[in-house]
C-alpha positions in Angstrom: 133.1 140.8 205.8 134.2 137.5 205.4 132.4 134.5 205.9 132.3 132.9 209.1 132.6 129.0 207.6 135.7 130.2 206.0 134.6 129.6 202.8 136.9 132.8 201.6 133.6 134.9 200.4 134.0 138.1 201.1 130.3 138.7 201.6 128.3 142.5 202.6 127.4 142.5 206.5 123.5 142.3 204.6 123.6 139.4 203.0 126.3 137.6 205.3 123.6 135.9 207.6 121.5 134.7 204.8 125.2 133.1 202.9 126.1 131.5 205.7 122.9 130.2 206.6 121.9 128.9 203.0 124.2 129.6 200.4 127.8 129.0 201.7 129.1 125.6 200.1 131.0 125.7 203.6 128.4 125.7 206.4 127.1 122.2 208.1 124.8 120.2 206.6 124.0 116.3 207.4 122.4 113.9 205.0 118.9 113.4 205.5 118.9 109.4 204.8 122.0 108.5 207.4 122.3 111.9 209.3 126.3 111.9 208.9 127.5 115.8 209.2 129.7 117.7 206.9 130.0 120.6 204.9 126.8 121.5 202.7 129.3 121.1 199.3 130.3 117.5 200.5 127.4 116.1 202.1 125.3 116.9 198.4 128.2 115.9 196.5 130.4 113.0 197.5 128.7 111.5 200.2 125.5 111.2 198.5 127.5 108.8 196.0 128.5 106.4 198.7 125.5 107.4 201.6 124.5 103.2 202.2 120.9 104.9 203.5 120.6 106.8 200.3 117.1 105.9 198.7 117.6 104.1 194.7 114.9 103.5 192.7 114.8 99.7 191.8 116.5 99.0 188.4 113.7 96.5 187.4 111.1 99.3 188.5 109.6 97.2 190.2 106.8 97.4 193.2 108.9 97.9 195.8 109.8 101.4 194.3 113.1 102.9 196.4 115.6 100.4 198.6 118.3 101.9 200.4 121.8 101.5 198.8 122.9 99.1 201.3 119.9 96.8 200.8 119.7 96.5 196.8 122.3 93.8 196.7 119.9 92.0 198.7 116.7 93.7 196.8 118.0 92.6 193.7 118.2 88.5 194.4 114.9 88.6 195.6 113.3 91.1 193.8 110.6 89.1 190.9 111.6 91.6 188.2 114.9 90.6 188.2 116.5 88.6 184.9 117.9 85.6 185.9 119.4 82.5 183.9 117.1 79.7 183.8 118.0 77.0 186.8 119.2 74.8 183.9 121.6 77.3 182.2 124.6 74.7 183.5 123.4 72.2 181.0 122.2 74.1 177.9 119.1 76.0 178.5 120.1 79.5 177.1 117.1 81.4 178.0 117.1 84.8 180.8 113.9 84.9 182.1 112.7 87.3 185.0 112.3 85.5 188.8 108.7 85.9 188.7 108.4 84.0 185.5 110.9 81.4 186.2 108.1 78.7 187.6 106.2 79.2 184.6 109.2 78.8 182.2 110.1 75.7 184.2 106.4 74.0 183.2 106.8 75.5 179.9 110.0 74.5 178.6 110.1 70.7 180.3 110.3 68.8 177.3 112.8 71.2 176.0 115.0 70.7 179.3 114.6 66.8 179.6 116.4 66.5 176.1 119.5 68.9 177.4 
């Protein structure tokens, strides 16, 4: 028989219920983080690429674990693991410090940035 999501399988009448159901790269699937439908093949493949709901781990690691794609933009200028140039990179200070840090770096280096 062929399969019902048009897939082109030809599939035996035995197994066709369990191919469409769970195998067939055809049959409807949504995506679990922004529930948009589509075929199984697309919604694990493509969408999940662009899928603004999608979970991302923090690139700092940081505690805040997983953000959703459409939020790490926003994650990212907050977040206190992120590097950042020190507030007085403009005139001279060279040094990338993380956000959490930068307070301290401020205290530390004052001398250093009241001769720039």
């Amino acid at each position: 028989m062929t399969c019902s999501n048009e897939c082109g399988k030809m599939i035996e009448r035995r197994y066709l219920t369990s191919h469409v159901e769970t195998e067939c790269p055809c049959r409807e699937a949504y995506c679990q983080y922004c529930h948009d439908r589509g075929e199984h093949e697309f919604i694990e493949g493509q969408h999940k690429e662009v899928c603004p709901k999608l979970l991302l781990a923090c690139p700092n690691k940081c505690e805040v674990g997983t953000v959703p794609r459409e939020d790490m933009e926003a994650h990212r200028k907050e977040c206190p693991l992120e590097v950042i140039q020190c507030e007085y990179h403009n005139v001279g200070c060279e040094d990338r410090i993380a956000r959490k840090d930068e307070e301290k770096h401020k205290r530390d280096k004052m001398d250093g940035h009241l001769m720039l």
